[in-house]
C-alpha positions as a Markdown table, in Angstrom:
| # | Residue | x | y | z |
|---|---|---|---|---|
| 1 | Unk | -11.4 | 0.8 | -10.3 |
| 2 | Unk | -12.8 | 3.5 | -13.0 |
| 3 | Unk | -14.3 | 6.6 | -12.2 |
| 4 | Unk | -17.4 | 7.4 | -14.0 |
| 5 | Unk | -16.6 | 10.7 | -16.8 |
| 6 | Unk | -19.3 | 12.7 | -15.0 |
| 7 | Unk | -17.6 | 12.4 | -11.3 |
| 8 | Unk | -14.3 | 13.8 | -12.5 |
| 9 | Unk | -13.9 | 17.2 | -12.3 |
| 10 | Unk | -13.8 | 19.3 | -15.9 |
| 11 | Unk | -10.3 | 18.9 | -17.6 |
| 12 | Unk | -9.1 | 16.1 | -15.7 |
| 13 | Unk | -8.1 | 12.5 | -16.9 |
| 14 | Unk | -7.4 | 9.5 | -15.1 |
| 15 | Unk | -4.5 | 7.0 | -16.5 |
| 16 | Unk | -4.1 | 3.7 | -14.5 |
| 17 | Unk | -0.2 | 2.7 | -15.3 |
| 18 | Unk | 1.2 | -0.6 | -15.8 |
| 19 | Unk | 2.7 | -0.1 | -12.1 |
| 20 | Unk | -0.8 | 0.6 | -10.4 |
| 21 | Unk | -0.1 | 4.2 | -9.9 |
| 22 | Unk | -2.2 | 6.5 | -11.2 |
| 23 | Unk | -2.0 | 9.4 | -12.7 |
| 24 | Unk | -3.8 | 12.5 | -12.9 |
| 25 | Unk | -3.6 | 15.1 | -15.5 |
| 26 | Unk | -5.0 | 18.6 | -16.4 |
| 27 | Unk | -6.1 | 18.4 | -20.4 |
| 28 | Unk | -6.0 | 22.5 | -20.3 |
| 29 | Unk | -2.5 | 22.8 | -18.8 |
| 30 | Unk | -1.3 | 19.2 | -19.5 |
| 31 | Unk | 0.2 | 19.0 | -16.1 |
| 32 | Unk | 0.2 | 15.8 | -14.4 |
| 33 | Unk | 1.1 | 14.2 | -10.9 |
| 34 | Unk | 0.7 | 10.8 | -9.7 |
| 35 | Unk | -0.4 | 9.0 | -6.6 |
| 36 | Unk | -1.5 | 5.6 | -5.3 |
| 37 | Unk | -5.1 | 6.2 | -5.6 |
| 38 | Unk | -7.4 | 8.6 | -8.1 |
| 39 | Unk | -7.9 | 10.7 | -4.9 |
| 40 | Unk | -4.0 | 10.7 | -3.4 |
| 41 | Unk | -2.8 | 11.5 | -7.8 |
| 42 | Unk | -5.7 | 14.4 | -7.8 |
| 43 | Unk | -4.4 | 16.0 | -4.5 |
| 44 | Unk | -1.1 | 15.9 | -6.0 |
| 45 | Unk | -2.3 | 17.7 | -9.2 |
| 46 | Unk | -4.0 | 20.4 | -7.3 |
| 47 | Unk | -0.9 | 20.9 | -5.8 |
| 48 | Unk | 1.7 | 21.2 | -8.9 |
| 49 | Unk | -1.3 | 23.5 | -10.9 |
| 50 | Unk | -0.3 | 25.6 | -7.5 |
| 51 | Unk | 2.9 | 25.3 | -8.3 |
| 52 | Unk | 2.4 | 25.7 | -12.1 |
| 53 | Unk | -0.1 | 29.1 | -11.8 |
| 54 | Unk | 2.5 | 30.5 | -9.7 |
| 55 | Unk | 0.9 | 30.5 | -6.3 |
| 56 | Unk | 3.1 | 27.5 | -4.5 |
| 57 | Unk | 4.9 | 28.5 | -1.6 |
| 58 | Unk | 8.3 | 29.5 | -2.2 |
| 59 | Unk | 11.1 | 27.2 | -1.1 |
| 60 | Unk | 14.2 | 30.0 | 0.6 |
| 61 | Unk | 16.8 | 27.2 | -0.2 |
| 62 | Unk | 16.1 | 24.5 | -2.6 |
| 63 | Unk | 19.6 | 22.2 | -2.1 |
| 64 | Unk | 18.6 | 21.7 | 1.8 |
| 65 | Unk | 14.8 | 21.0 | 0.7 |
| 66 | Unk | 15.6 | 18.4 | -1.8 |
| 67 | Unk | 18.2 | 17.1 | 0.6 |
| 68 | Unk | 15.7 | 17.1 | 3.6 |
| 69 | Unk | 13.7 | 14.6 | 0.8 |
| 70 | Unk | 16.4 | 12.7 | 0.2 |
| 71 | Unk | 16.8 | 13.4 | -3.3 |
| 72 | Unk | 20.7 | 13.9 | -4.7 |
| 73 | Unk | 20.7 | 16.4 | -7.2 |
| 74 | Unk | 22.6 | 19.5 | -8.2 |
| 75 | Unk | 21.1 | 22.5 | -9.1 |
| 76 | Unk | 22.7 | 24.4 | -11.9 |
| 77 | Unk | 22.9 | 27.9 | -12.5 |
| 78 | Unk | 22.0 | 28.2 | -15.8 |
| 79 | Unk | 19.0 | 28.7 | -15.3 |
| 80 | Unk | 15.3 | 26.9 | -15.6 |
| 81 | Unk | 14.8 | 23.6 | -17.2 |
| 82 | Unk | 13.9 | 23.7 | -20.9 |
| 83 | Unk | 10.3 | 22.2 | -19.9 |
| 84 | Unk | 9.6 | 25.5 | -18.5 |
| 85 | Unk | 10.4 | 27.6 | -21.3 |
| 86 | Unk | 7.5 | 29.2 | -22.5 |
């Protein structure tokens, strides 16, 4: 299913991936997220350009989150991943 360039909102593109996920991306900011759907992947941006802009809600302790979400990983110390270097 393609969305008509005038429906999407202004810096936004659409990519429809090999797995059927979709993903939406911010052209400004070139943040992306993904979802099932162009709706569910356009929630998901609006959600990390939160996140991104600074105004996500603050997590008190990330291991127990990520653990809660059932993802394994350990958070270093060493400060923030080289994607967020600015």
């Amino acid at each position: 299913m393609s969305t008509l360039a005038e429906d999407l909102p202004d810096g936004v593109e659409f990519i429809h991936e090999d797995d059927g996920r979709v993903t939406a991306r911010h052209t400004q900011t070139g943040v992306a997220s993904f979802g099932e759907s162009e709706s569910e992947a356009l929630r998901e941006l609006a959600d990390a350009l939160d996140s991104h802009q600074g105004r996500g809600e603050t997590i008190e302790d990330p291991e127990s989150y990520l653990e809660e979400l059932g993802i394994d990983v350990e958070i270093g110390g060493e400060g923030p991943p080289p994607w967020l270097d600015e």
